[in-house]
N, C-alpha and C positions, 0 to 999 in steps of 0.2 A: 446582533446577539443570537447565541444558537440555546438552545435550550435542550440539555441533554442530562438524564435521568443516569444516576451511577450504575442503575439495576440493567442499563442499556448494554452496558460494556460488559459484556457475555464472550464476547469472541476473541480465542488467542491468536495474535497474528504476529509473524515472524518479521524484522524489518533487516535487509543483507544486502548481499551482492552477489553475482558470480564470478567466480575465478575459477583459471585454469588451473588444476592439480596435476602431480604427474602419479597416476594410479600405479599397484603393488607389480604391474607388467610394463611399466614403463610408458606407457601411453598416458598424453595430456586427455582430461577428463574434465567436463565442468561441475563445480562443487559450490553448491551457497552456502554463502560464510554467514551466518546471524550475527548481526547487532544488537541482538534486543529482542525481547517477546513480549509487546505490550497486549493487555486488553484493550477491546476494539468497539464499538458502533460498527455493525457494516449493513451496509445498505446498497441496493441500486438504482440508478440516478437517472429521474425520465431525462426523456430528450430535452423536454424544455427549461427546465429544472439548472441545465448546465451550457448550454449554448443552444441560446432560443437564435434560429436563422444560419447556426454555421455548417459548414461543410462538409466539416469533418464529423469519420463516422466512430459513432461513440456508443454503438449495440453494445458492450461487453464493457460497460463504464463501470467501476464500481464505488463507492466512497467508505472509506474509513476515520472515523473518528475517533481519537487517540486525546489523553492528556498531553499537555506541554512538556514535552523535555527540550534546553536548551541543545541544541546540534545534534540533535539525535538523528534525526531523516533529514534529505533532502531528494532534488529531482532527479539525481543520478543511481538513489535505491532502487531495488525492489522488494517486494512486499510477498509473504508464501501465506497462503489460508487455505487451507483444507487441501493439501496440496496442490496448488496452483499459483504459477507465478504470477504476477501482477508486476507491468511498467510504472512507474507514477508517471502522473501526468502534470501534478500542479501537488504544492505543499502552501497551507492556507493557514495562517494565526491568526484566529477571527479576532479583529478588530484590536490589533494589536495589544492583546489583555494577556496573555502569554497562561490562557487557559487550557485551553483544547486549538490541536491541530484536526484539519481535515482535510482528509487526501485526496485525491480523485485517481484513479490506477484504473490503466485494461491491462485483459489478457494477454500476455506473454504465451504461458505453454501450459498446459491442464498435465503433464505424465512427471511431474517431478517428485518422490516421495520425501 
């Protein structure tokens, strides 16, 4: 069970992808397309919090916490907050209640407006 307070979901975050565009000079450019602008839970995620003993490196982990929408996200998104991209790493329906998702996303790339 998660427990998350409506007053939580403070933060707008973009959920896309990139694609190649061909810009006003002809050159292919990369451009994210939005899906969606949900309000978010965001938070960052200790180390042991999320893989207590693994290997992989998870400095720049971050979680977001999103209402349910059916097929809205999956693990092939990315995620833009405050401009910066985010990979998803894992897309989570707690306890199959189809209340809130919760993401897990690292850095991508910090220069995208």
């Amino acid at each position: 069970m998660i427990n998350v307070n409506i007053a939580d979901l403070r933060h707008r975050i973009e959920v896309g992808e990139l694609k190649s565009i061909e810009n006003d000079n002809g050159f292919m450019a990369e451009e994210f397309i939005s899906k969606g602008r949900p309000y978010a839970k965001v938070e960052d995620v200790s180390y042991k919090s999320l893989y207590n003993g693994a290997t992989e490196n998870i400095s720049n982990t971050t979680k977001f916490i999103i209402r349910y929408k059916k097929n809205f996200v999956n693990d092939t998104d990315l995620i833009k907050f405050k401009g910066v991209i985010y990979r998803i790493i894992n897309v989570d329906n707690v306890d199959f209640k189809n209340i809130w998702l919760v993401i897990y996303a690292t850095i991508v790339n910090r220069n995208i407006n």
